[in-house]
MIDOSE-1310 file (N, C-alpha, C; in nm, 2 decimals, decimal comma, always signed):
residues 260
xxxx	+0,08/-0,12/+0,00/+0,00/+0,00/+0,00/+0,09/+0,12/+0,00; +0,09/+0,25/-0,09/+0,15/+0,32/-0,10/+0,11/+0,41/+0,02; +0,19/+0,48/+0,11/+0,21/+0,56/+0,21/+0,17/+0,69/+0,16; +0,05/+0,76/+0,22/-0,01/+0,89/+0,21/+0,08/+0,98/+0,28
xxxx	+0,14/+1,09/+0,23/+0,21/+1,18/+0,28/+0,11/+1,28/+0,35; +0,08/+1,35/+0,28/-0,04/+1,45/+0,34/-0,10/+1,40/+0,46; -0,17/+1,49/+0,50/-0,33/+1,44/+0,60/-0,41/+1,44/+0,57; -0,54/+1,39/+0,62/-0,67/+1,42/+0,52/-0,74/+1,44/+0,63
xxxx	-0,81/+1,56/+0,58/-0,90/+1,65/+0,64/-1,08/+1,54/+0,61; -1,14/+1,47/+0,72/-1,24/+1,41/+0,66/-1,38/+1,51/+0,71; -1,44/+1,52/+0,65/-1,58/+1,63/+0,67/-1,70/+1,47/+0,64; -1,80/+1,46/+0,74/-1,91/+1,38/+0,75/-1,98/+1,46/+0,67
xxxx	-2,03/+1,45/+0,54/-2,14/+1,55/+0,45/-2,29/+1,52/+0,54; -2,34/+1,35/+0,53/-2,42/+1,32/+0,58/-2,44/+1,19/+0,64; -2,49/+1,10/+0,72/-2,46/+1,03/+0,79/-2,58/+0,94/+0,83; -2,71/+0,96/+0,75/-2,86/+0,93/+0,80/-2,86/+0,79/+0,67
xxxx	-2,99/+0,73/+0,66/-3,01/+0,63/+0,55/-3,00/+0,69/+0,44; -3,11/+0,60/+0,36/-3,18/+0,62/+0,21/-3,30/+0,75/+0,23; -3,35/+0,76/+0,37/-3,48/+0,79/+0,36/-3,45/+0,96/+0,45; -3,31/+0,93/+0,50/-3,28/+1,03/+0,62/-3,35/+1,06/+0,77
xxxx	-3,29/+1,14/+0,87/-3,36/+1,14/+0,96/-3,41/+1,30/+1,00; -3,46/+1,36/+1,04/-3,61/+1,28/+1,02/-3,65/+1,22/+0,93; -3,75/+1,18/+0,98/-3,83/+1,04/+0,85/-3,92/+1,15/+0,81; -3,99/+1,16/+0,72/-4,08/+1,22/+0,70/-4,24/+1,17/+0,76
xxxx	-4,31/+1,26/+0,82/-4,42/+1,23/+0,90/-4,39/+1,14/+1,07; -4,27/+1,10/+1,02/-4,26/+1,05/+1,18/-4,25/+1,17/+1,34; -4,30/+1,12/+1,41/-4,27/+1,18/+1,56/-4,20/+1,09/+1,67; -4,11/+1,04/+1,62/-4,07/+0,97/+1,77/-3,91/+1,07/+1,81
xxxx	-3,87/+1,00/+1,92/-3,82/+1,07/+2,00/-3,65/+1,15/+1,94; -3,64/+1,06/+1,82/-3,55/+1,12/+1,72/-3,53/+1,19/+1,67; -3,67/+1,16/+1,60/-3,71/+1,27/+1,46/-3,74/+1,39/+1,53; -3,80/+1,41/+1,61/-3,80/+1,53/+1,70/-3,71/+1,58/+1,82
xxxx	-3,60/+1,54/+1,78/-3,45/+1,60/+1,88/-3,44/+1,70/+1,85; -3,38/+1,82/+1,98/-3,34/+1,95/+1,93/-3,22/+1,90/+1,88; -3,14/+1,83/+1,90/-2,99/+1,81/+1,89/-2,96/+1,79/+1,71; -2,88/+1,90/+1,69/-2,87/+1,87/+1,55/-2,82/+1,76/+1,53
xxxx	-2,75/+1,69/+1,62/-2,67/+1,57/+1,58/-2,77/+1,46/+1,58; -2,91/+1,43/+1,58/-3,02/+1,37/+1,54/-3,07/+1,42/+1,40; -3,00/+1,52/+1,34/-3,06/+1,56/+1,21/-2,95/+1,49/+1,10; -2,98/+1,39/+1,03/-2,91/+1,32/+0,91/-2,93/+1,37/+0,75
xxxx	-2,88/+1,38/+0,72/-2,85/+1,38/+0,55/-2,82/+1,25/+0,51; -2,86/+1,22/+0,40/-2,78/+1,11/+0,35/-2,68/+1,06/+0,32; -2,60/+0,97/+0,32/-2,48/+0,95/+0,39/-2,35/+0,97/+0,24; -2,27/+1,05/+0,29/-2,15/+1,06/+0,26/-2,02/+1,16/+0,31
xxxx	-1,92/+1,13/+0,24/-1,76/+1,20/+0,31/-1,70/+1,26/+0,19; -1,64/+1,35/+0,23/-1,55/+1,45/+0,18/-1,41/+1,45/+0,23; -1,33/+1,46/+0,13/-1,17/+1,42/+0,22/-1,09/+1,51/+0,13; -1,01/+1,61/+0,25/-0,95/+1,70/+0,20/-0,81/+1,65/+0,18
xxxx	-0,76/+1,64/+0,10/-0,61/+1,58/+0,07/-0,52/+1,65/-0,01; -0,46/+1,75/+0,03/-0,33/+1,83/-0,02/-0,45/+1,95/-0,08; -0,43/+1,97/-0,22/-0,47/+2,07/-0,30/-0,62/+1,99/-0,33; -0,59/+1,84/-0,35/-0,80/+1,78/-0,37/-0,88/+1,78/-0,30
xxxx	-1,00/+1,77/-0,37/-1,10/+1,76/-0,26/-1,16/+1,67/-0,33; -1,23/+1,49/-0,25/-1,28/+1,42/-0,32/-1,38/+1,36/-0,21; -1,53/+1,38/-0,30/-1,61/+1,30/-0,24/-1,67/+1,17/-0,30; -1,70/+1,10/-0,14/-1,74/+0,98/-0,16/-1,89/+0,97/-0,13
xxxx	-1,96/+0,93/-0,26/-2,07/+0,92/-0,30/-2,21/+1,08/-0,30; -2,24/+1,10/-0,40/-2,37/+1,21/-0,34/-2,48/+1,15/-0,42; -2,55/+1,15/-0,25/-2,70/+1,11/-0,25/-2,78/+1,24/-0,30; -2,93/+1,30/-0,30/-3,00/+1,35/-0,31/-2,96/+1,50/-0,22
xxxx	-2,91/+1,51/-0,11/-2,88/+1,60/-0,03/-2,73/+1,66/-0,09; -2,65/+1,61/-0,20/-2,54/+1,68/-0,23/-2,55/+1,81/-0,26; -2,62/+1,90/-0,28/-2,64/+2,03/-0,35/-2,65/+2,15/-0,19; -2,71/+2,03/-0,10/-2,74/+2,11/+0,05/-2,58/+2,07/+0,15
xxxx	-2,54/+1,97/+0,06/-2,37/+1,96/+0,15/-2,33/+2,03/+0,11; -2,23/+2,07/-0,02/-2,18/+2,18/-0,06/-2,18/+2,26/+0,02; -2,33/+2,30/-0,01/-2,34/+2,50/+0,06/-2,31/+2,47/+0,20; -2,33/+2,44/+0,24/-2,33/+2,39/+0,39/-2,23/+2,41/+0,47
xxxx	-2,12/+2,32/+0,38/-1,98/+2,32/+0,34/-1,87/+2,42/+0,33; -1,96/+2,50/+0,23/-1,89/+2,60/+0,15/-1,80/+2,52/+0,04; -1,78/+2,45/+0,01/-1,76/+2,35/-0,07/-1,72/+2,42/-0,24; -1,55/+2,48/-0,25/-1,53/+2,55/-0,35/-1,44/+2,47/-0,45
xxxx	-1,44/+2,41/-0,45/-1,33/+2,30/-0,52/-1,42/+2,16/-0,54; -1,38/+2,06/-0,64/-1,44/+1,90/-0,64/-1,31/+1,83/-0,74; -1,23/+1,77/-0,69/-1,15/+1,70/-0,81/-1,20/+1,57/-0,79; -1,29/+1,47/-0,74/-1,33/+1,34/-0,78/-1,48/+1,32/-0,72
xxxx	-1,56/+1,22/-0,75/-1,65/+1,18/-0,69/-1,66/+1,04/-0,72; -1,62/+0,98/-0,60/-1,61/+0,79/-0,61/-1,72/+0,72/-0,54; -1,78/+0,64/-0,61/-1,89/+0,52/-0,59/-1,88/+0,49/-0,49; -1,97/+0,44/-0,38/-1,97/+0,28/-0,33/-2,05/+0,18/-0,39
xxxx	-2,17/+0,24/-0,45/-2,28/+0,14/-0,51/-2,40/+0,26/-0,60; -2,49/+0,17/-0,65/-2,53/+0,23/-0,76/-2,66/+0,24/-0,67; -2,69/+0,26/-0,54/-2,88/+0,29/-0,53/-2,87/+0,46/-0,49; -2,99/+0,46/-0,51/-3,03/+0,65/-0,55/-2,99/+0,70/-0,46
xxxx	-2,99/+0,65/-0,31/-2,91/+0,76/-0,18/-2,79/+0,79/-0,16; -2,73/+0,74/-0,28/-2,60/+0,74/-0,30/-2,54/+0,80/-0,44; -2,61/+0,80/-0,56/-2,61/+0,91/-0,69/-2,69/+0,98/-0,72; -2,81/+1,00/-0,69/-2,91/+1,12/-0,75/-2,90/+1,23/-0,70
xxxx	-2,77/+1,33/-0,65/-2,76/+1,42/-0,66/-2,64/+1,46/-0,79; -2,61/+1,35/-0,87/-2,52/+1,37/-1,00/-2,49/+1,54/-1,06; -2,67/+1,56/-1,09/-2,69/+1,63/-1,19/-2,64/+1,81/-1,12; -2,63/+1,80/-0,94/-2,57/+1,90/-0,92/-2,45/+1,94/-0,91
xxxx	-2,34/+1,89/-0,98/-2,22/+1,87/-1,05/-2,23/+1,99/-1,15; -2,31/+2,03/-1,20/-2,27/+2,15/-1,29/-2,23/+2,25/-1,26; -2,28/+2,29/-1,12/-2,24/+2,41/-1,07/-2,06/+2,42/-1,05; -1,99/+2,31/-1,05/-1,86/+2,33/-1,03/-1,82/+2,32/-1,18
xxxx	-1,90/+2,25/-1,28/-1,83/+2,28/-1,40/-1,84/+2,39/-1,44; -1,94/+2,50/-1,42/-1,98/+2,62/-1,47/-1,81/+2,68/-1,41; -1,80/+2,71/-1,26/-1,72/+2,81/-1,20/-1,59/+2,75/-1,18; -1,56/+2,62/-1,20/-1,41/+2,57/-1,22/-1,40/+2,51/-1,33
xxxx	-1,53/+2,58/-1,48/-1,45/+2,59/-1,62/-1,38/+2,45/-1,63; -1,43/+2,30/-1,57/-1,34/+2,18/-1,60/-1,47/+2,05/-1,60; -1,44/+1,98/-1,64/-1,49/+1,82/-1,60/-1,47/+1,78/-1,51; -1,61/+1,70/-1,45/-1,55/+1,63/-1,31/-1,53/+1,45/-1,33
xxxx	-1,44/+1,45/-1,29/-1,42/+1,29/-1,26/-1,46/+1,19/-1,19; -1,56/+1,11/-1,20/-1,60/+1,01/-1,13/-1,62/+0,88/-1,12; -1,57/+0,78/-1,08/-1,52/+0,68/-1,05/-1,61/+0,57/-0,96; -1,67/+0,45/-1,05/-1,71/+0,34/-0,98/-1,74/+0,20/-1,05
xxxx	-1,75/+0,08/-1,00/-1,79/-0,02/-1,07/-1,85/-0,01/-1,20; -1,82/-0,11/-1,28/-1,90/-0,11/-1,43/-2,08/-0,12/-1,41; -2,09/-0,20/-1,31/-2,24/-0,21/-1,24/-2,35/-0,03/-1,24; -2,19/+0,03/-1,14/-2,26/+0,15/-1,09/-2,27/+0,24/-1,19
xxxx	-2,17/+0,26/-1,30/-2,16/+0,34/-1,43/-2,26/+0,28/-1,52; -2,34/+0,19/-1,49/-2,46/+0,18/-1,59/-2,55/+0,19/-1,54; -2,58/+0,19/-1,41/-2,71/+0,25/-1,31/-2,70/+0,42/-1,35; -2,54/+0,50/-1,34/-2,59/+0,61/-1,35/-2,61/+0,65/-1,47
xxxx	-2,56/+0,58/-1,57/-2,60/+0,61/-1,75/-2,78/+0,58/-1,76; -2,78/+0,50/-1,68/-2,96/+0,46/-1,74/-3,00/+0,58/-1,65; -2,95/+0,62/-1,53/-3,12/+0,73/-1,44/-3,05/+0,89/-1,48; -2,93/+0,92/-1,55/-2,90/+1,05/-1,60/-2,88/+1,02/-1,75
xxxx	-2,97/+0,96/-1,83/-2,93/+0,94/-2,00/-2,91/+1,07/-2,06; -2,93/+1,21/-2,02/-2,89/+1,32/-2,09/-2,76/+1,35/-2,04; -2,69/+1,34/-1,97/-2,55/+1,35/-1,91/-2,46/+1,24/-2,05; -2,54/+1,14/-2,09/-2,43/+1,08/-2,19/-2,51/+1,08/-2,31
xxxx	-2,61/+1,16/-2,33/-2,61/+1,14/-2,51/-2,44/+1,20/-2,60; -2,48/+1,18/-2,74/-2,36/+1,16/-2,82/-2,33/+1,31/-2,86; -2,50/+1,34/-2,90/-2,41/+1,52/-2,88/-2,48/+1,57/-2,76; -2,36/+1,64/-2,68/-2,37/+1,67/-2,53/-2,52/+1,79/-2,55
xxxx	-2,61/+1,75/-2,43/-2,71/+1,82/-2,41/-2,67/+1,98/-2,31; -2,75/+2,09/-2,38/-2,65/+2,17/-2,34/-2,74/+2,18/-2,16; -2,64/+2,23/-2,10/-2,66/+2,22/-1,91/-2,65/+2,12/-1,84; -2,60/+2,01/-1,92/-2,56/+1,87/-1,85/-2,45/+1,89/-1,82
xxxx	-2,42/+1,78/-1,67/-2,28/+1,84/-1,64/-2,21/+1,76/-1,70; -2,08/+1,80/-1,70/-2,00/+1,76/-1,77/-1,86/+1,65/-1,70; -1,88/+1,52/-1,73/-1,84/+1,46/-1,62/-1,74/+1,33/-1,72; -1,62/+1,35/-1,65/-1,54/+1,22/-1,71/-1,53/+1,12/-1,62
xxxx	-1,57/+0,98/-1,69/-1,61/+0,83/-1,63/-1,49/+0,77/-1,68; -1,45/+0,70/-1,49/-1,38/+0,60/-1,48/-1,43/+0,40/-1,44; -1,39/+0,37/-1,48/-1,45/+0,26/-1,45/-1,35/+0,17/-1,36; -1,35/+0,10/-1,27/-1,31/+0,08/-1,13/-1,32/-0,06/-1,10
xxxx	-1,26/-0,16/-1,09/-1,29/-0,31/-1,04/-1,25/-0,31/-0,90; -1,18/-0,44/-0,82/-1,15/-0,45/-0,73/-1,01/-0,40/-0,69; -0,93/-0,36/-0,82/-0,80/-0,34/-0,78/-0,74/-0,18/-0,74; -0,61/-0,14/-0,69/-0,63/-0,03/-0,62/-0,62/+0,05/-0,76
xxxx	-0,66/+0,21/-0,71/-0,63/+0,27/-0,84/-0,59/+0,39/-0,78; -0,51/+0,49/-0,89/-0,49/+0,66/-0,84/-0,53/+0,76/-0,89; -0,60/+0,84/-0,80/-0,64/+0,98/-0,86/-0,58/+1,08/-0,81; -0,49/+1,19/-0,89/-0,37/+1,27/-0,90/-0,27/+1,22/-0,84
xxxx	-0,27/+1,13/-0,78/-0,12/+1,05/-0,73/-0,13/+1,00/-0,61; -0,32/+0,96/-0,56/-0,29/+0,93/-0,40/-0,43/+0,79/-0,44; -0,33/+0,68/-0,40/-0,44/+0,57/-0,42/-0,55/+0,55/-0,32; -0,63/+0,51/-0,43/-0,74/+0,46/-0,35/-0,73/+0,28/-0,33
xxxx	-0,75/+0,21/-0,26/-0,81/+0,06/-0,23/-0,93/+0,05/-0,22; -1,01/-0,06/-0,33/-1,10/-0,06/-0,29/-1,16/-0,20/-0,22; -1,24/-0,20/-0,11/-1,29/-0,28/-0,02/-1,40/-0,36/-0,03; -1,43/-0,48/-0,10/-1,54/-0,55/-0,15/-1,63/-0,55/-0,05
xxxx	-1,74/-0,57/-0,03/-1,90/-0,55/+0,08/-1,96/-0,63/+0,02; -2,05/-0,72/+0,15/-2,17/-0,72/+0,05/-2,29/-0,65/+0,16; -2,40/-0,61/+0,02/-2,51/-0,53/+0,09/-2,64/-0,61/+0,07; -2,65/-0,72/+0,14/-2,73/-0,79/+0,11/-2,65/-0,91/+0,02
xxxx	-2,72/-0,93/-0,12/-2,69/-0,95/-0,22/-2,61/-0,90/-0,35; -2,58/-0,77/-0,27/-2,54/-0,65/-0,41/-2,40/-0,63/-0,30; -2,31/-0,63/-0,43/-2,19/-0,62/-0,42/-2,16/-0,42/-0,34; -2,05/-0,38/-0,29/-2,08/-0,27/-0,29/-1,93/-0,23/-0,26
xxxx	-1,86/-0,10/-0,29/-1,70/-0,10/-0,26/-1,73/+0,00/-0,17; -1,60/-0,04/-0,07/-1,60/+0,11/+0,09/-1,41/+0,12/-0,04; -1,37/+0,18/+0,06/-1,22/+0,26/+0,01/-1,10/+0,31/+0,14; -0,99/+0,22/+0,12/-0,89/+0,29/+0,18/-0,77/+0,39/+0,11
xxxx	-0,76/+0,46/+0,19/-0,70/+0,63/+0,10/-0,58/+0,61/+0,27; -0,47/+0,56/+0,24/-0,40/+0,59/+0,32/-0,38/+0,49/+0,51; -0,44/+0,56/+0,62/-0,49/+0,50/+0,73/-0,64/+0,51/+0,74; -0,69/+0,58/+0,63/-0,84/+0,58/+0,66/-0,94/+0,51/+0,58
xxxx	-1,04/+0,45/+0,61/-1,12/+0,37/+0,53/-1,26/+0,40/+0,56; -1,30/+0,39/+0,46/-1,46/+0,41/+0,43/-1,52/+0,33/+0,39; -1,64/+0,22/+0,49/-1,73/+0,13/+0,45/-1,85/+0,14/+0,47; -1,97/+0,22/+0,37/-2,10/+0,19/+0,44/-2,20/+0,08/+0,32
xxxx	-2,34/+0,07/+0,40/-2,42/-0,01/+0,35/-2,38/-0,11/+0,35; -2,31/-0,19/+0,40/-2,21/-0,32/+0,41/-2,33/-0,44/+0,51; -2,32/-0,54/+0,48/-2,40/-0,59/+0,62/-2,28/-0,75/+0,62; -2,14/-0,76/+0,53/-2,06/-0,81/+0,53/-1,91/-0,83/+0,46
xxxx	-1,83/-0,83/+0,53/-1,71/-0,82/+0,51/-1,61/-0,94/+0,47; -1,54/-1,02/+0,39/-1,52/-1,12/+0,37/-1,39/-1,14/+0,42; -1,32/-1,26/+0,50/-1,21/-1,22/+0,57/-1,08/-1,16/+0,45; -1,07/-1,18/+0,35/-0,95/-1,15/+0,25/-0,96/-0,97/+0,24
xxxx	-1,07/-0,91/+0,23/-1,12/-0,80/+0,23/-1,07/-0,72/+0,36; -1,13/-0,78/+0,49/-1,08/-0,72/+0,63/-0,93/-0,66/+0,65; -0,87/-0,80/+0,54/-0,70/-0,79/+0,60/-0,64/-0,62/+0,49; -0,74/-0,58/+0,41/-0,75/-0,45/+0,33/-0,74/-0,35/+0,38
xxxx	-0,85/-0,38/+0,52/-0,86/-0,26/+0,61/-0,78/-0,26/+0,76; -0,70/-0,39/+0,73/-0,67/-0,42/+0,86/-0,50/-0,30/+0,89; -0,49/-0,22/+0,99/-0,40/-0,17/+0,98/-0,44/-0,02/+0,99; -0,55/+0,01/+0,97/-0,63/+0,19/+0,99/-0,60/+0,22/+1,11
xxxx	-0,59/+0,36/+1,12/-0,59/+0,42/+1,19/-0,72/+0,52/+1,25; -0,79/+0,50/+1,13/-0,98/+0,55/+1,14/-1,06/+0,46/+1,04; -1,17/+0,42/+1,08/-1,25/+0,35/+1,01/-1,38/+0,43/+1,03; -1,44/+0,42/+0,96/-1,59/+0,48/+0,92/-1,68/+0,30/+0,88
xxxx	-1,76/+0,29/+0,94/-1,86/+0,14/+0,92/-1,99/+0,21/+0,94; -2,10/+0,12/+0,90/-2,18/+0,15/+0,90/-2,29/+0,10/+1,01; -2,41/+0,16/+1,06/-2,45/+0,07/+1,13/-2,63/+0,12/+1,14; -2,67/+0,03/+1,07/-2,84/+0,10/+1,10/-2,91/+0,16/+1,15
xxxx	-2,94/+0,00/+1,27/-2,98/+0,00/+1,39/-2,97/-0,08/+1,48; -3,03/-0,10/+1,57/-3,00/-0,18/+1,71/-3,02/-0,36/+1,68; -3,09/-0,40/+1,60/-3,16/-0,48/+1,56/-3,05/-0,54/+1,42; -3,09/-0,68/+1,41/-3,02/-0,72/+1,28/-3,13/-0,66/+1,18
xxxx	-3,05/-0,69/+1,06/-3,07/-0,62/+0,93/-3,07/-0,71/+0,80; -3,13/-0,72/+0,68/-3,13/-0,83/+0,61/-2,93/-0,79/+0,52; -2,98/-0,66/+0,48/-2,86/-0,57/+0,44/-2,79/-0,42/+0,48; -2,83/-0,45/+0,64/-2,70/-0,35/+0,70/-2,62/-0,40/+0,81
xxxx	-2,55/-0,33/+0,86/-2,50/-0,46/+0,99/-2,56/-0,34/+1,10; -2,60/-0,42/+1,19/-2,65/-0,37/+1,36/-2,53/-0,29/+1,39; -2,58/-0,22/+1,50/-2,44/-0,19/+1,59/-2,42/-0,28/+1,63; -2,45/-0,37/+1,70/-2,36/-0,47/+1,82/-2,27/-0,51/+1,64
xxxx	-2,30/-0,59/+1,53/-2,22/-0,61/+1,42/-2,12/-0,56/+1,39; -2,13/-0,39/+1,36/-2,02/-0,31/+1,40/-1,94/-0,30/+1,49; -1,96/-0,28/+1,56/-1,88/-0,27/+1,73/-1,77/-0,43/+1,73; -1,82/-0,52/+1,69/-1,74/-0,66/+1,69/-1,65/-0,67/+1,52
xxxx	-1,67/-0,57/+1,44/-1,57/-0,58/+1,38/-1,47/-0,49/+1,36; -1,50/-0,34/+1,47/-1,43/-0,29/+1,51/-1,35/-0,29/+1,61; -1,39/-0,38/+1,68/-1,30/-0,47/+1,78/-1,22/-0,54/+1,74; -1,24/-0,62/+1,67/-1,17/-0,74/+1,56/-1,02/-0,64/+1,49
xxxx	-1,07/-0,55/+1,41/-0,96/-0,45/+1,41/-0,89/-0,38/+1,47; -0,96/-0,33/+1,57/-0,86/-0,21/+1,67/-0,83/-0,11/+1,59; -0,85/-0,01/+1,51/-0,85/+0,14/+1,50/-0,81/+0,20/+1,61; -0,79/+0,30/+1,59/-0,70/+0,41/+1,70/-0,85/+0,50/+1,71
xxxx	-0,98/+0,50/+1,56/-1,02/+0,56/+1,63/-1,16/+0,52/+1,51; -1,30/+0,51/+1,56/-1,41/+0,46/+1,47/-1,51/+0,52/+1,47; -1,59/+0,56/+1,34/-1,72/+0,60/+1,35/-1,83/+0,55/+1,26; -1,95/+0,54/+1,35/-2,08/+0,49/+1,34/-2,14/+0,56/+1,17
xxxx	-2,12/+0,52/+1,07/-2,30/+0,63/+0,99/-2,37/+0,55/+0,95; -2,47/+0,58/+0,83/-2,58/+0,56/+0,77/-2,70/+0,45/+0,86; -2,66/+0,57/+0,93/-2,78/+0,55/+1,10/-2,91/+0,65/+1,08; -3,03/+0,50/+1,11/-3,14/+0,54/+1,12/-3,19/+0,58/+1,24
xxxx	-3,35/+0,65/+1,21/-3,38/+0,69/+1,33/-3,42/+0,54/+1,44; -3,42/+0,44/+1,41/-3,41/+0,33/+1,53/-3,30/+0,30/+1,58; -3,19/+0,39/+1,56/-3,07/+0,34/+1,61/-3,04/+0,47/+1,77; -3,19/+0,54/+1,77/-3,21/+0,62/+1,91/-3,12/+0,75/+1,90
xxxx	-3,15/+0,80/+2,04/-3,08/+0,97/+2,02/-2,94/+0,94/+2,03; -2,88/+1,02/+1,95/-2,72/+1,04/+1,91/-2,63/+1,05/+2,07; -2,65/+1,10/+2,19/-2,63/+1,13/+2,30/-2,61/+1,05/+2,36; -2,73/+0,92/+2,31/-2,76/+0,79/+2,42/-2,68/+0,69/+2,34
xxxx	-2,68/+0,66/+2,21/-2,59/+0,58/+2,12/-2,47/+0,62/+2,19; -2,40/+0,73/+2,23/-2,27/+0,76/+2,29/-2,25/+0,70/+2,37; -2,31/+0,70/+2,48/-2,26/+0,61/+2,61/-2,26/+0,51/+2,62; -2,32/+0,41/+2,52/-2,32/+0,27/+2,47/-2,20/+0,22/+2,41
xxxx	-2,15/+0,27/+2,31/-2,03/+0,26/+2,23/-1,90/+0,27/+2,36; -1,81/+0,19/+2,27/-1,68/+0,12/+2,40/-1,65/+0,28/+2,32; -1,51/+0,34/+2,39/-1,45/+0,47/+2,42/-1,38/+0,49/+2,23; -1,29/+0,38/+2,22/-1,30/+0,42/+2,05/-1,38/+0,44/+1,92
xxxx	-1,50/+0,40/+1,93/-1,57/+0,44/+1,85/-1,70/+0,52/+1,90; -1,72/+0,62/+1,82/-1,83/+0,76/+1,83/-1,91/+0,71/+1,72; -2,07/+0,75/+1,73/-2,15/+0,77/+1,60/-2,13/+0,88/+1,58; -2,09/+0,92/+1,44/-2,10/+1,04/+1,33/-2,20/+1,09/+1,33
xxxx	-2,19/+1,25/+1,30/-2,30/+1,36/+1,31/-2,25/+1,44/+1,20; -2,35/+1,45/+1,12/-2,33/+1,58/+1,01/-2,25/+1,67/+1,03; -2,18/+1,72/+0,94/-2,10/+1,85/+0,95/-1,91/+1,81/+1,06; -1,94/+1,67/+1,13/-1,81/+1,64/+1,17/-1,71/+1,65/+1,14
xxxx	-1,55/+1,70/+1,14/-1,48/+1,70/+1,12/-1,39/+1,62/+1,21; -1,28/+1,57/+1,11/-1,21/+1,47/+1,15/-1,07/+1,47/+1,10; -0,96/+1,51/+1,18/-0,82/+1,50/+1,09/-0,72/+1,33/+1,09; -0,70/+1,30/+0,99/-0,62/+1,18/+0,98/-0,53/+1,18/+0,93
């Protein structure tokens, strides 16, 4: 594994499901937290690395991370998997091609690059549609790869049935929607220094892993330091999930910052 020089600056964009938290029409004791750290977006990271800025995955809420953010730069945006809480914010990608005058790069399985060609088909007709963003596709297997000179690894999952990639960038690794890890894969992530896992809720899952799931395979690794996302509102108030979790691992809250 090539040695990351830099640090990387990680920003939690969002940290909630497919559906986010609040739920819509729900009232339980979640969805109605004052605590912003009960308020989720849909889940993804931002990692500041030297002069790049590369995010991992945008759901539907990418356009409200940015601003959020302030978010003035984008040199990549890499897959984990191809379902909508994870690419249907694509189409707000134009806004950096208008004011950084470039193409954006983005990077995921052959699987995921045909999910986002079929639900954005004006993004790849043959003569470019004018106001589509403007976006150069890479296509990505299991093996590691580099973008401007700082590799990515990618980490096989399964999410359910559907294959799905997390990524190590250095000591830090990003795995969500996972509900399994294969041991040849583990030994990929074995060695971080931060891990990001995912964890629903309290309860098993057909395709996510529980916390107690999480917690025993962040055990199993030992990180120096771990966090909880793409937590639903059954996984209870952010406050109380705290005192539960052994002293290395925290659940993530929107807008988090994290140096690695």
């Amino acid at each position: 594994m090539t040695t990351l020089k830099e640090k990387i600056s990680l920003t939690f964009l969002g940290t909630g499901t497919s559906i986010g938290v609040p739920v819509i029409t729900c009232d339980c004791e979640v969805c109605t937290s004052d605590d912003k750290r009960d308020k989720r977006f849909r889940a993804s990271v931002m990692l500041d690395i030297g002069e790049e800025v590369y995010v991992i995955d945008c759901g539907p809420d990418f356009r409200v991370q940015m601003l959020r953010e302030k978010v003035m730069n984008l040199s990549a945006i890499i897959f984990t998997h191809e379902h909508r809480d994870h690419i249907a914010g694509l189409d707000d990608v134009r806004a950096f091609n208008y004011v950084l005058n470039k193409s954006i790069d983005i990077y995921g399985t052959a699987k995921t690059m045909e999910m986002i060609k079929s639900e954005f088909p004006y993004i790849f007709t043959e003569q470019r549609y004018f106001g589509a963003p403007q976006l150069n596709v890479h296509q990505i297997d299991n093996r590691p790869f580099m973008i401007n000179g700082h590799e990515f690894i990618p980490i096989k999952a399964m999410h359910g049935k559907l294959p799905v990639q997390g990524y190590r960038i250095g000591d830090f690794t990003y795995i969500t929607d996972a509900s399994g890890i294969e041991p040849e894969e583990m030994e990929k992530i074995r060695g971080s220094k931060v891990i990001v896992l995912n964890a629903l809720r309290n309860s098993k899952h057909v395709s996510h892993l529980s916390v107690g799931e999480a917690v025993e395979i962040l055990e199993e690794l030992k990180p120096e330091r771990a966090y909880l996302t793409h937590m639903s509102h059954f996984i209870g108030k952010h406050a109380d999930l705290e005192k539960k979790l052994p002293d290395f691992i925290k659940p993530a809250y929107d807008g988090l910052k994290v140096e690695i």
